[in-house]
N, C-alpha and C positions, 0 to 999 in steps of 0.2 A: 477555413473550415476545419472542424477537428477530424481526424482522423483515428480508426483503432487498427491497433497492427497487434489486439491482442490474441487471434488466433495464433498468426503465424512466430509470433514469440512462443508461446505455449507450445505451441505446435515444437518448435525447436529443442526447446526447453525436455520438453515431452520423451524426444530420442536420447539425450542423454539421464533422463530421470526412470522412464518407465512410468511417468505419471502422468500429472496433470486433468488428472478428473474429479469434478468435486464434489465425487461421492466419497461413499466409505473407505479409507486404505485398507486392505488383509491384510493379516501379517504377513504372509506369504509375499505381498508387495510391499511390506515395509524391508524386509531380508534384501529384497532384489532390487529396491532403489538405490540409485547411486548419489553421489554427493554436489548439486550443481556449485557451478562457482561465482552466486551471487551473493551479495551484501559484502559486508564489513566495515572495516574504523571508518567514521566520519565525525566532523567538528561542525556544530552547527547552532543555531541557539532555537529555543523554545515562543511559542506564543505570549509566556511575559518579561519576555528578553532575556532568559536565563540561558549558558553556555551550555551543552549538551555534547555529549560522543557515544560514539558504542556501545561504552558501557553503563551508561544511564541507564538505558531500557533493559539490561540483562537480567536475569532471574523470571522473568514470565516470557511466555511466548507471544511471538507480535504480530501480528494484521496490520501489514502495509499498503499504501497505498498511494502512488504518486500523481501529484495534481495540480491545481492552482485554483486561488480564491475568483477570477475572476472568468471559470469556465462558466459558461452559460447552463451546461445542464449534463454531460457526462459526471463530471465529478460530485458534483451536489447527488444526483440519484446514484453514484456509486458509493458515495457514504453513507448516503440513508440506505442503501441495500447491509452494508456492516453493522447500522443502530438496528436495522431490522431483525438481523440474525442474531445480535446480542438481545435482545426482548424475548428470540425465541429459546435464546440458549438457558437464561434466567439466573440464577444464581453463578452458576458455570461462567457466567460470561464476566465476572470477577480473575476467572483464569489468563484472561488475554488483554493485551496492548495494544490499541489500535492506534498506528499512528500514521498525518497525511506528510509527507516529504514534498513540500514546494519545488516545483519545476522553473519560476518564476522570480527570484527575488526583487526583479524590480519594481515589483507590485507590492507580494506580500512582502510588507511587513510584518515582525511580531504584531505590532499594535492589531494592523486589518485581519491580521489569521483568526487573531483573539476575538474577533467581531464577529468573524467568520464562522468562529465554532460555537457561536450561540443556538446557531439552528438547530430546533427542537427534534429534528430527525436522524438528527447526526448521534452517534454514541457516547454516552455521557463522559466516558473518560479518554475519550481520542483529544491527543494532542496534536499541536501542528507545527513541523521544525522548517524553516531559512535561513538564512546565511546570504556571506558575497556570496558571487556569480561563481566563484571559484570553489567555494565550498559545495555550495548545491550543484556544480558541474562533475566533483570528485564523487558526491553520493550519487549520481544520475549511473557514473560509470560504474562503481561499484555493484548496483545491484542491476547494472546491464537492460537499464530500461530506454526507448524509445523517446527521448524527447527534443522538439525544435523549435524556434521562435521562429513563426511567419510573418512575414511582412502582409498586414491588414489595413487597407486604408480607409474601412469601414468604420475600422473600431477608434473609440474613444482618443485610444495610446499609441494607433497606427500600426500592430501587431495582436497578433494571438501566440496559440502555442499550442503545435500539433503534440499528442504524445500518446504514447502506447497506456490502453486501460488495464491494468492486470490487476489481484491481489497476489501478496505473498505471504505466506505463512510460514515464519521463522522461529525457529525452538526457542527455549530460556536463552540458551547460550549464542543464538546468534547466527545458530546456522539457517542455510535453507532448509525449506520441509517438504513445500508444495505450492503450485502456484493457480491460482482460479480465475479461468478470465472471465470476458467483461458479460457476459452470458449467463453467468453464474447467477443464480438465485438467491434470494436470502433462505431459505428452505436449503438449498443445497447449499452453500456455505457453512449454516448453522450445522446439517448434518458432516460436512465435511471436519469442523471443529471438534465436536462429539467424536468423534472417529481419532483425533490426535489424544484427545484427554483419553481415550479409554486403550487405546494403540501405544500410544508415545511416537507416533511418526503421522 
């Protein structure tokens, strides 16, 4: 069964940020935010097999999100909660990157991701990156997220895969900015987005 540990991430997160709400940042809380120590380099390739790191997605800010093709229903409405907030953002939402980071490789595939991101709910320009077990392990660490393979004898493949719901929201360059859990609305998200483009934080 999946589990969300995105309060208590957030929550964590939160004491060294001074954030993690996804409302408006003030300025006054973008001065006093600190810097967390998530994301960076990773090697990965794209949903039509193409090779991918880092610095592919630099220059626009990104909306992360990490998942797998074969959740049953966290991750599908955690995406459609991002397509939702890019609808509400409109033109703006031209500003931002959304992309899913597989937790999973032994599933997804490029081919199946590519499958995967046909869904009409999803965000039109979200892509979806995997890799070996080692590449997707190095990006799980890097951006210090929750994830584990459970043994399921239920399922089809004999496992599932518990993992923490969060969003992250990463500048052009890469850094962290803020992170929105799994509670988070598309209303509130959308305004939290609004709030980077007119803040810069």
């Amino acid at each position: 069964m999946l589990r969300l540990f995105s309060v208590s991430v957030c929550a964590a997160l939160a004491l060294t940020l001074a954030a993690c709400s996804p409302g408006a940042a003030s300025s006054a809380a973008c001065q006093a935010a600190g810097k967390a120590d998530v994301g960076g380099p990773f090697n990965l390739v794209n949903q039509d097999g193409e090779a991918v790191d880092f610095q592919t997605y630099l220059g626009k800010p990104q909306l992360i999100y990490f998942g797998f093709g074969y959740c049953p229903d966290v991750c599908p409405m955690s995406l459609q909660k991002i397509g939702t907030a890019m609808d509400i953002l409109g033109d703006k939402a031209d500003a931002f990157q959304p992309i899913l980071f597989s937790i999973d490789p032994q599933r997804d595939t490029p081919e199946s991701l590519k499958l995967y991101l046909t869904a009409p709910v999803f965000p039109d320009n979200l892509v979806a990156l995997t890799g070996t077990q080692e590449q997707v392990d190095a990006a799980i660490k890097a951006y210090r997220i929750f994830a584990k393979r459970v043994e399921d004898p239920d399922s089809a493949a004999g496992y599932t895969m518990d993992h923490a719901s969060l969003f992250y929201l990463m500048d052009a360059q890469g850094e962290f900015v803020d992170v929105m859990g799994h509670d988070t609305t598309p209303e509130q998200m959308a305004a939290r987005l609004k709030a980077y483009l007119k803040n810069g934080c």
